[in-house]
GUKE-656806 format. One record per residue: chain; x, y, z of N, C-alpha, C in turn; residue in one letter. Coordinates in steps of 0.05 Angstrom, whole numbers, plus 5000, padded with zeros to 4 digits. Layout:
BEGIN
PT   ch    n.X    n.Y    n.Z   ca.X   ca.Y   ca.Z    c.X    c.Y    c.Z   aa
PT    A      X      Y      Z      X      Y      Z      X      Y      Z    A
...
//
This chain:
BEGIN
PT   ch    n.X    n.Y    n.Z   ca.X   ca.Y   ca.Z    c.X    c.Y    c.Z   aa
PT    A   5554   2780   7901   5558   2804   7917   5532   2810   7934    X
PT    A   5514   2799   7930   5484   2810   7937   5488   2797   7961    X
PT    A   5487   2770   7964   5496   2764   7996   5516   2776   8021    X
PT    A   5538   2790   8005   5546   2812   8028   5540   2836   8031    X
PT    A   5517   2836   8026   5495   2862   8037   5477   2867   8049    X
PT    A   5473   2878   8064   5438   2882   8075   5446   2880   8113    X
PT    A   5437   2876   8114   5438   2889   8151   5435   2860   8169    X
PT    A   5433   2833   8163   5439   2808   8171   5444   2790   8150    X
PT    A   5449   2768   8162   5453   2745   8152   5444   2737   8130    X
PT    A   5449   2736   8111   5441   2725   8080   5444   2691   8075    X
PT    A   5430   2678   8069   5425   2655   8062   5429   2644   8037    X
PT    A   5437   2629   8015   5445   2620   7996   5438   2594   7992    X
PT    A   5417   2589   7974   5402   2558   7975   5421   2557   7946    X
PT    A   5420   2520   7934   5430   2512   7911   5409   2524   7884    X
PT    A   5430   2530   7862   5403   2537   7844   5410   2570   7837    X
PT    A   5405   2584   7864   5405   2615   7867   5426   2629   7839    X
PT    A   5455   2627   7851   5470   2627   7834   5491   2607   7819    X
PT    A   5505   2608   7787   5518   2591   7780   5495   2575   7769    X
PT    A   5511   2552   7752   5499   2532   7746   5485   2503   7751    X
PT    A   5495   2501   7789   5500   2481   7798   5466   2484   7806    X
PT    A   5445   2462   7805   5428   2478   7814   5413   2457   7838    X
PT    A   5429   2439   7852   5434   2418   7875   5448   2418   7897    X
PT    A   5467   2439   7893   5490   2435   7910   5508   2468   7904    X
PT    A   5523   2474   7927   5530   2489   7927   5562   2480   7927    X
PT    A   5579   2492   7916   5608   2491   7918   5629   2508   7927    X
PT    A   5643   2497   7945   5651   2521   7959   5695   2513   7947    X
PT    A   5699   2531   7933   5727   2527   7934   5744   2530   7948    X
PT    A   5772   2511   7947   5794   2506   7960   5821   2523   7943    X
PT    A   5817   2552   7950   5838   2565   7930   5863   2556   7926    X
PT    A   5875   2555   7953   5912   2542   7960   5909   2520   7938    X
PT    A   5893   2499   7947   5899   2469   7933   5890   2479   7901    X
PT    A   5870   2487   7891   5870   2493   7864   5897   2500   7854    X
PT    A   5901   2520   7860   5928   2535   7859   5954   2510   7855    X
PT    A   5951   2495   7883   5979   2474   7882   5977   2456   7855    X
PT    A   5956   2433   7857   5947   2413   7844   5942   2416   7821    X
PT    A   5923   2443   7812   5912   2451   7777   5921   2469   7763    X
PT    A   5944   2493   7784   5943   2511   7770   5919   2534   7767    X
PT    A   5899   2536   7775   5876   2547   7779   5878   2571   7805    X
PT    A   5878   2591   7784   5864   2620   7802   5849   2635   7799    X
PT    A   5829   2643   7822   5810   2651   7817   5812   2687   7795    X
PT    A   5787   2682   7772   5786   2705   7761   5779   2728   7773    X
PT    A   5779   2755   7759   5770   2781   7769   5744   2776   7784    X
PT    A   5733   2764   7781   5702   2764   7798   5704   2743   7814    X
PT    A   5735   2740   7829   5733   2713   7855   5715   2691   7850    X
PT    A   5721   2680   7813   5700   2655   7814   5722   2638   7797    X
PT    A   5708   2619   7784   5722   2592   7773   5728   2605   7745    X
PT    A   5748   2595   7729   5757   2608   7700   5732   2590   7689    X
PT    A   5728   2598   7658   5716   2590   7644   5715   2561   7640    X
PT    A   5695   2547   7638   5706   2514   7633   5716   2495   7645    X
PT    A   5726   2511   7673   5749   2498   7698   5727   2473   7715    X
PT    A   5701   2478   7715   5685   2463   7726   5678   2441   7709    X
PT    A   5677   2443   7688   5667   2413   7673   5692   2402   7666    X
PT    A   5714   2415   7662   5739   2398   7655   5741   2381   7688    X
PT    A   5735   2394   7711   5746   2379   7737   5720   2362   7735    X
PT    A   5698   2358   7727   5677   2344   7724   5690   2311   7705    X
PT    A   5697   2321   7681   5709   2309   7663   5731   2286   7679    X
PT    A   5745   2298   7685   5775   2287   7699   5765   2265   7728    X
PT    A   5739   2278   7742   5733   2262   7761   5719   2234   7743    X
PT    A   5710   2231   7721   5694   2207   7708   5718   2193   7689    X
PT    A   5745   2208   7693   5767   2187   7685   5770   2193   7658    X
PT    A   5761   2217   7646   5769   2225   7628   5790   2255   7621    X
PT    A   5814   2243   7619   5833   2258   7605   5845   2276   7577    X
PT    A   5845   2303   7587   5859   2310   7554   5887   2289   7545    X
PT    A   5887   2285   7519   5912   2275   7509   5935   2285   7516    X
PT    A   5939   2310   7514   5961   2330   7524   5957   2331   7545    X
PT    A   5961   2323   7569   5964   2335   7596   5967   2354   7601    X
PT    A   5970   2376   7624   5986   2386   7624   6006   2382   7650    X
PT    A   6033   2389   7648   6054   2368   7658   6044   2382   7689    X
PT    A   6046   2360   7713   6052   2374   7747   6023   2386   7747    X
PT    A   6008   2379   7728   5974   2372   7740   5966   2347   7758    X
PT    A   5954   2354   7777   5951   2327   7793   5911   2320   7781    X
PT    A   5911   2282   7780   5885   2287   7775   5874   2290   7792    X
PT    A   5841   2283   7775   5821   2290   7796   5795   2265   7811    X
PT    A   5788   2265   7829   5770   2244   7837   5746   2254   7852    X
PT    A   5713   2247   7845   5697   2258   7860   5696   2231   7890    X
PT    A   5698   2237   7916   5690   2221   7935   5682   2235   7955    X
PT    A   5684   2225   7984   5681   2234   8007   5701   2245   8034    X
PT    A   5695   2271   8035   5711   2286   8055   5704   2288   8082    X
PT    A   5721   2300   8101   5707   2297   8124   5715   2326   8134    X
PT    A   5696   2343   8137   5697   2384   8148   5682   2384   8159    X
PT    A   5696   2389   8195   5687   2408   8217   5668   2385   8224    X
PT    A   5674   2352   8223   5653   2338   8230   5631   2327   8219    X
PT    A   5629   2339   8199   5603   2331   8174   5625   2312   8153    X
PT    A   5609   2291   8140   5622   2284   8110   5608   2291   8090    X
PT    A   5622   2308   8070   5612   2323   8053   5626   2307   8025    X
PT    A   5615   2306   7995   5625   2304   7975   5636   2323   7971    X
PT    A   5658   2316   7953   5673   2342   7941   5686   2326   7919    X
PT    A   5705   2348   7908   5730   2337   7878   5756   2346   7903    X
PT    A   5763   2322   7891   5797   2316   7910   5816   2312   7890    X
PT    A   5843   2327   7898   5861   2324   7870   5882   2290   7880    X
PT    A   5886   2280   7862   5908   2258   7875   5926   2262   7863    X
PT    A   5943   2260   7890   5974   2266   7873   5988   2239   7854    X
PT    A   6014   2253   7842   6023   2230   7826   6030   2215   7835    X
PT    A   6040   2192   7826   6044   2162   7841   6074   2156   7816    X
PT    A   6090   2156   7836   6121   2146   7826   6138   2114   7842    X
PT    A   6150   2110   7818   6171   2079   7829   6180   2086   7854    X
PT    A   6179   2068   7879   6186   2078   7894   6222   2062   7896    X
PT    A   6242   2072   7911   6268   2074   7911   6269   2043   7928    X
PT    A   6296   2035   7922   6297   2001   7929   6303   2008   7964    X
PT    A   6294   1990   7984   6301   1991   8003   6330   1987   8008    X
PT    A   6342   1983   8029   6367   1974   8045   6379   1946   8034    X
PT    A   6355   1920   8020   6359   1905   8018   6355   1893   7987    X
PT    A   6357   1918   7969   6348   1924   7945   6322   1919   7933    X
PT    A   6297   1918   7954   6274   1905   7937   6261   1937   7934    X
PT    A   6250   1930   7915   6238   1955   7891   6212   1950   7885    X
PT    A   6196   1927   7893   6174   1909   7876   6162   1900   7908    X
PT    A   6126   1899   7894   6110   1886   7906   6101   1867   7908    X
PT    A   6101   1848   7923   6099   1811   7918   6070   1803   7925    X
PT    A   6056   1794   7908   6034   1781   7921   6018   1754   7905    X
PT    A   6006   1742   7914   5994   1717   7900   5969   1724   7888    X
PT    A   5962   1716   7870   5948   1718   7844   5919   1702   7850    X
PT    A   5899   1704   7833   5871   1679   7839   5888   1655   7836    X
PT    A   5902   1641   7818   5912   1615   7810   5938   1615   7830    X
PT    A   5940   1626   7854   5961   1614   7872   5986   1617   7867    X
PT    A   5993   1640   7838   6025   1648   7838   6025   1678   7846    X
PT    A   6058   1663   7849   6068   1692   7860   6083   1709   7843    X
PT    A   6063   1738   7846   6072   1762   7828   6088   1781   7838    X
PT    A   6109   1799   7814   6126   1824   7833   6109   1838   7820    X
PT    A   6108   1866   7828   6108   1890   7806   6118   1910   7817    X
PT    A   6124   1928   7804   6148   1955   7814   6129   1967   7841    X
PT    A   6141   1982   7852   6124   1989   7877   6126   2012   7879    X
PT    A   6105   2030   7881   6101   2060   7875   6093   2072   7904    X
PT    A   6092   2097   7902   6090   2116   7924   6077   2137   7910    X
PT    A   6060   2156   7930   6049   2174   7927   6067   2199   7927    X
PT    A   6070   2219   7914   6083   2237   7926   6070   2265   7933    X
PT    A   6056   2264   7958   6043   2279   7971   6016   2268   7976    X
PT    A   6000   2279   7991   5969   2277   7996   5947   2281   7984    X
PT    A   5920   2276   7981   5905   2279   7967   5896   2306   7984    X
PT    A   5888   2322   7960   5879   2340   7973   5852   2360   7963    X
PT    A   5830   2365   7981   5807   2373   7970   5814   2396   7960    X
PT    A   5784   2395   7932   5795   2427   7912   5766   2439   7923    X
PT    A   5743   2420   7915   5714   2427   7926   5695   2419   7940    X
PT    A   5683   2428   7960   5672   2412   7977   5637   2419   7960    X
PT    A   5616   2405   7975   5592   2405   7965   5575   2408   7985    X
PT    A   5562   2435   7993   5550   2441   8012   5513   2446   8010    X
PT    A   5499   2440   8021   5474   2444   8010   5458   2481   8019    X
PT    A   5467   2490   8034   5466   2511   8046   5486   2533   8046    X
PT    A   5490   2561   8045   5515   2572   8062   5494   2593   8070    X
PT    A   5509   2603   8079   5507   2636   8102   5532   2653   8099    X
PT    A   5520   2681   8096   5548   2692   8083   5534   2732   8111    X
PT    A   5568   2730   8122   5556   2760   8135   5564   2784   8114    X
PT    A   5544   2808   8114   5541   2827   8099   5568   2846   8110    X
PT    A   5582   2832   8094   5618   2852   8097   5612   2875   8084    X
PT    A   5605   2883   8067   5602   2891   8049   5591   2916   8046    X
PT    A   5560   2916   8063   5546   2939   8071   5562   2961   8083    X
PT    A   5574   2959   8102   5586   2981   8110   5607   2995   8093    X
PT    A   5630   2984   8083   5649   2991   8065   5624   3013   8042    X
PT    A   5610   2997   8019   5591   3003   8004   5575   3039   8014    X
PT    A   5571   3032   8033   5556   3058   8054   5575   3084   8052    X
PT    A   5611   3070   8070   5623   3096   8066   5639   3104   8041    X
PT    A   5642   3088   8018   5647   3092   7989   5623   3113   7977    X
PT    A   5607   3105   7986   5573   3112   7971   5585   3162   7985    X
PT    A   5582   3156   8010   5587   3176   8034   5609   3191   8023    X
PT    A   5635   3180   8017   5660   3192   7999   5658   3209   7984    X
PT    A   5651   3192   7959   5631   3201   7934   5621   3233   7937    X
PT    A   5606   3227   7948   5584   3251   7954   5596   3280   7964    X
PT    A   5616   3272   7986   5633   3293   7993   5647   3302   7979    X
PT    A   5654   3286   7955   5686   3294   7938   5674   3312   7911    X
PT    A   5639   3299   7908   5636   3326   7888   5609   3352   7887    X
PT    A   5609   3344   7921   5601   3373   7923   5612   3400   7919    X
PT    A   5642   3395   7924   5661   3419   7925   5664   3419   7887    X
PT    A   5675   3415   7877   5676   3407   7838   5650   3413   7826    X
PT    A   5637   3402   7826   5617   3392   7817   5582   3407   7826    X
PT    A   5592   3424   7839   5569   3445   7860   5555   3461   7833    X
PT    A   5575   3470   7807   5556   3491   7793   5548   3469   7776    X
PT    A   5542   3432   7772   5535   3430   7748   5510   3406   7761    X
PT    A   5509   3427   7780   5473   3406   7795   5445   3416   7791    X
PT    A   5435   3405   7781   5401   3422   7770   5384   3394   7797    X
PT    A   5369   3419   7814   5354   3401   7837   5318   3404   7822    X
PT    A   5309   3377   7820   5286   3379   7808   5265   3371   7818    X
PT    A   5237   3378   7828   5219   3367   7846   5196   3365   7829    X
PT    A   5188   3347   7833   5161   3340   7818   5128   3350   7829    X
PT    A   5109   3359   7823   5087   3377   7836   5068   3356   7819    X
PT    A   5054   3334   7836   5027   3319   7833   5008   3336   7833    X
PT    A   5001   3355   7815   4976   3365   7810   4957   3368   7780    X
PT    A   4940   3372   7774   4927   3366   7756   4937   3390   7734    X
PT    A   4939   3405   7747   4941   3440   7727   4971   3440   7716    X
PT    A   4969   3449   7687   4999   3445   7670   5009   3469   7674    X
PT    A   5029   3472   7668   5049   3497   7682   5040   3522   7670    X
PT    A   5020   3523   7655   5016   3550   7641   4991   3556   7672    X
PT    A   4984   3533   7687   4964   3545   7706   4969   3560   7731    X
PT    A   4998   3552   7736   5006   3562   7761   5007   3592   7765    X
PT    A   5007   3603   7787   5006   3631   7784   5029   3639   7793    X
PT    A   5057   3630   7783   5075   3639   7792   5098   3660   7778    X
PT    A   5074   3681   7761   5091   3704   7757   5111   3690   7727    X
PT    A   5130   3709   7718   5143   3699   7698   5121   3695   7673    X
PT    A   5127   3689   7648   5116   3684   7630   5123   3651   7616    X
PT    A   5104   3642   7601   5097   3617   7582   5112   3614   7562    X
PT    A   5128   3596   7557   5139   3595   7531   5139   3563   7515    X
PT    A   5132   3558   7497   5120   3535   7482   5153   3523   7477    X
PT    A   5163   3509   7476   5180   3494   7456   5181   3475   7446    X
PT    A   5189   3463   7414   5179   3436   7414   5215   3430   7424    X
PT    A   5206   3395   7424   5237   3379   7438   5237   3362   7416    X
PT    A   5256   3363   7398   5271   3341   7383   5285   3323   7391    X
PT    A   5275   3294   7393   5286   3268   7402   5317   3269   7392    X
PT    A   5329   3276   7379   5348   3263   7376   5368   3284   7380    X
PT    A   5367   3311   7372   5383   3330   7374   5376   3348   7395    X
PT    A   5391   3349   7426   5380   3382   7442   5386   3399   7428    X
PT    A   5355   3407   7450   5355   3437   7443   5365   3447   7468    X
PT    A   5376   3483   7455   5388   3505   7485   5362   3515   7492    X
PT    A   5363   3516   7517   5353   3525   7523   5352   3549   7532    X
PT    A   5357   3574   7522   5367   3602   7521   5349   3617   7513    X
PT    A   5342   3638   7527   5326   3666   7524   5294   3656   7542    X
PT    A   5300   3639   7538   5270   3624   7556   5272   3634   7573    X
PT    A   5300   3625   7601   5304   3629   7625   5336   3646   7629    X
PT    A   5325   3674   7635   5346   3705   7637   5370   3686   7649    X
PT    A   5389   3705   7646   5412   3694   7662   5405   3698   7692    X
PT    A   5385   3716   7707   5379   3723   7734   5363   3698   7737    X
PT    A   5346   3680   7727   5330   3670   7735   5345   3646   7759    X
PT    A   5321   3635   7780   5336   3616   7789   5314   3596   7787    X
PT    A   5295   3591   7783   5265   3576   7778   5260   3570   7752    X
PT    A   5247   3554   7741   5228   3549   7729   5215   3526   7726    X
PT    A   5208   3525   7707   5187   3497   7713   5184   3483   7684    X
PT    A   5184   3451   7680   5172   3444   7653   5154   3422   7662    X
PT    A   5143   3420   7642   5108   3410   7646   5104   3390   7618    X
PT    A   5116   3370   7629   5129   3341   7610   5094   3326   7602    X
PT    A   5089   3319   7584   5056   3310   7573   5065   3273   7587    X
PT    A   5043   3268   7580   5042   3240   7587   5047   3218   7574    X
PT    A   5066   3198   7583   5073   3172   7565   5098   3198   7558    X
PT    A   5116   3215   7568   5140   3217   7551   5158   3226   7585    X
PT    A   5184   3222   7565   5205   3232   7587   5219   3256   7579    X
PT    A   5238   3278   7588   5245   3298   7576   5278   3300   7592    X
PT    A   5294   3300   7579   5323   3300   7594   5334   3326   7590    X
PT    A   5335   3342   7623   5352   3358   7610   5383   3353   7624    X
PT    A   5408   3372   7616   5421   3375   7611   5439   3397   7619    X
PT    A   5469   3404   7621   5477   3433   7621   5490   3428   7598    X
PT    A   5488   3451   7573   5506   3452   7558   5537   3447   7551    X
PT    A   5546   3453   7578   5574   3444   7585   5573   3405   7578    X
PT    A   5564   3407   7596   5568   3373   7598   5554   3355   7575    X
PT    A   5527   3370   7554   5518   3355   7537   5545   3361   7508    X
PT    A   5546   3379   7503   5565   3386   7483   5553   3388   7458    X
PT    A   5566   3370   7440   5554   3367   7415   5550   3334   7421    X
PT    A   5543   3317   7436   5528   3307   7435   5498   3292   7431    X
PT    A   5490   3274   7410   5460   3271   7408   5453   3241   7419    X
PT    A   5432   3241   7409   5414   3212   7425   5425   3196   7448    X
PT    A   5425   3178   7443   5427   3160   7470   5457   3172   7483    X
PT    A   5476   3182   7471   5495   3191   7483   5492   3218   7500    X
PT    A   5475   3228   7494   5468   3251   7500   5449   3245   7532    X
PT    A   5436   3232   7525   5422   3214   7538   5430   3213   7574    X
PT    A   5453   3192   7564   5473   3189   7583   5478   3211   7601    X
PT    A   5486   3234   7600   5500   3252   7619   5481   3276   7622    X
PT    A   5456   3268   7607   5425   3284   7633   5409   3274   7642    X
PT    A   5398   3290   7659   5377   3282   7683   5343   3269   7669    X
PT    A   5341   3250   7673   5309   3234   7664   5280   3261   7674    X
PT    A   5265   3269   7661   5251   3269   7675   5225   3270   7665    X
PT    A   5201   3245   7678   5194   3226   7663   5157   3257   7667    X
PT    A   5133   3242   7660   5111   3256   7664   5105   3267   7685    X
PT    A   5098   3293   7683   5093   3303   7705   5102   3340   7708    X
PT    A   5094   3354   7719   5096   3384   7717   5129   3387   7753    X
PT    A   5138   3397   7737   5176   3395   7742   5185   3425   7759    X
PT    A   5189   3430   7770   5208   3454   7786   5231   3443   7783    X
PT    A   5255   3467   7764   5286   3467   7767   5296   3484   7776    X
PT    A   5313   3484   7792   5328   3503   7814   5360   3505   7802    X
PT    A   5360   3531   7792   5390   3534   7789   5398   3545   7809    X
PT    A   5432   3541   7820   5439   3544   7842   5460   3571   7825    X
PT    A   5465   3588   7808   5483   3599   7797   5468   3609   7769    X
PT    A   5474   3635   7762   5464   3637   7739   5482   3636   7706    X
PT    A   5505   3618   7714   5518   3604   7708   5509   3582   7684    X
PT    A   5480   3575   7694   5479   3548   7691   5447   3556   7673    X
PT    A   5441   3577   7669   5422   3588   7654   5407   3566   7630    X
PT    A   5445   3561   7616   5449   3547   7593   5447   3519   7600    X
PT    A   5413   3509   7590   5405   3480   7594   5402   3480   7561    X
PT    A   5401   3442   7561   5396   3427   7539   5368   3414   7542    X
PT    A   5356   3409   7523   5337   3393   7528   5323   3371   7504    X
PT    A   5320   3341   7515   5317   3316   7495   5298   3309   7500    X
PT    A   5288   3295   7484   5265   3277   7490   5269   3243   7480    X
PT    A   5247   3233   7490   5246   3208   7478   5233   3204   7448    X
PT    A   5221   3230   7449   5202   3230   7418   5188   3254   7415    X
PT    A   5183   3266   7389   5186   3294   7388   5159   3303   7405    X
PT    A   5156   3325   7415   5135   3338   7426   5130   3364   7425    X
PT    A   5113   3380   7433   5111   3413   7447   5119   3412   7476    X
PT    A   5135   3433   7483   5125   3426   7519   5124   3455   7522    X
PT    A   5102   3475   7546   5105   3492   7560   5134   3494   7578    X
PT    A   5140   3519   7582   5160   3534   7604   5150   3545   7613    X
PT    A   5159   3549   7645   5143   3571   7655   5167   3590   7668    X
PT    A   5179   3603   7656   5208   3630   7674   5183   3633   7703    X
PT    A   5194   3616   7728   5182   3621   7749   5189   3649   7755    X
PT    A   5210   3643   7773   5227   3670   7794   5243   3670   7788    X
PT    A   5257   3701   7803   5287   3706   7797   5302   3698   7818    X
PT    A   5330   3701   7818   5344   3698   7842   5331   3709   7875    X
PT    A   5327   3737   7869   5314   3746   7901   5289   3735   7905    X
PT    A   5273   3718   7888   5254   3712   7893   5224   3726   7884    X
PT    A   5232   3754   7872   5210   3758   7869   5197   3746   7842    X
PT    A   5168   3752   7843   5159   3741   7810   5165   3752   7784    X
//
């Protein structure tokens, strides 16, 4: 997928992806399909095993069981768009062929010692036909980016309207001083964070508040949460459905006082300061 992205032309040397790490292979879906039975899996690639068994089959080795209206397989030389390329070519079956007008059925020919041999005379029934060609290069255009872009664009629109009261916007402040330094009004509150079980975060920050701040120590991360969405949830599940937020002194913006009710985890137990910034109107 990584090749149909990005804003030009993507390039694909042997090696990159897959196993092949010489050659690149490019499949012949239709003929897989006719000849093997072969369609491509959920991820538009080869089934499990499908490449060394056609490996297998091109060096003349057969399962015991066939399977019936499989055509085999042969590695040789193809000819695409003017280049001759190696590839695996399926050959079709080869049957008795029907007596002519004059009933002959049999091939006649003379032998090293100068006699003359019949033998039944066969026919192809159908063409050989390529499954894989062997290319040393491809180039692939980034289809992909755009679609990706307006899925990504969708998204976004569909849960702003839903999804508007359960957004905590969080900005990080590169400064030396821990949140008990700032002078932004409100009061200090210590909590420790238990790694494995949140804590509520309640009475800290009023239901008016729309600010505050946490002031995460160093070497830890602190996730919070809305109670709604953490539940009774703990550790890594809990994990899952809040926001990372790694060292560093934090501004959270509730958009509703709704949303008062935060959770909060850690990676490992700690103290952290609060700081109840502001209220809704803004004052301190």
């Amino acid at each position: 997928m990584k090749y149909a992205m990005g804003d030009s032309r993507n390039t694909r040397l042997p090696g990159d992806v897959g196993l092949a790490q010489d050659r690149i292979l490019v499949s012949h879906w239709k003929n897989l399909a006719l000849t093997q039975g072969i369609k491509p899996n959920r991820s538009h690639d080869l089934p499990g095993a499908t490449m060394a068994r056609l490996a297998r089959n091109a060096e003349g080795q057969y399962a015991k069981r066939a399977v019936a209206g499989r055509w085999g397989v042969y590695r040789g030389e193809v000819k695409v768009g003017g280049s001759r390329l190696m590839g695996y070519i399926a050959r079709p079956p080869r049957v008795r062929a029907q007596a002519d007008e004059y009933g002959n059925a049999k091939t006649r020919f003379i032998n090293g010692r100068g006699k003359v041999k019949a033998l039944p005379k066969v026919v192809n029934l159908g063409r050989p036909r390529i499954l894989m060609v062997e290319i040393p290069r491809a180039e692939y255009r980034p289809v992909m980016q755009r679609p990706f872009e307006d899925a990504v664009s969708q998204a976004q629109r569909g849960v702003e309207g839903p999804m508007a009261d359960k957004f905590i916007a969080g900005a990080l402040f590169e400064r030396a001083e821990t949140a008990d330094a700032f002078p932004l009004g409100g009061r200090v509150y210590r909590a420790t964070v238990n790694a494995d079980v949140p804590g509520v975060l309640d009475g800290v920050v009023s239901g008016a508040a729309s600010l505050f701040m946490l002031d995460v120590p160093a070497g830890r991360t602190l996730y919070v949460g809305h109670a709604a969405q953490v539940g009774a949830l703990q550790g890594d599940a809990a994990r899952a459905v809040m926001f990372p937020f790694r060292a560093g002194t934090w501004t959270v913006a509730l958009t509703d006082e709704g949303q008062a009710l935060l959770r909060l985890l850690a990676d490992s137990d700690f103290e952290m300061p609060i700081l109840a910034a502001a209220t809704i109107d803004g004052t301190a």
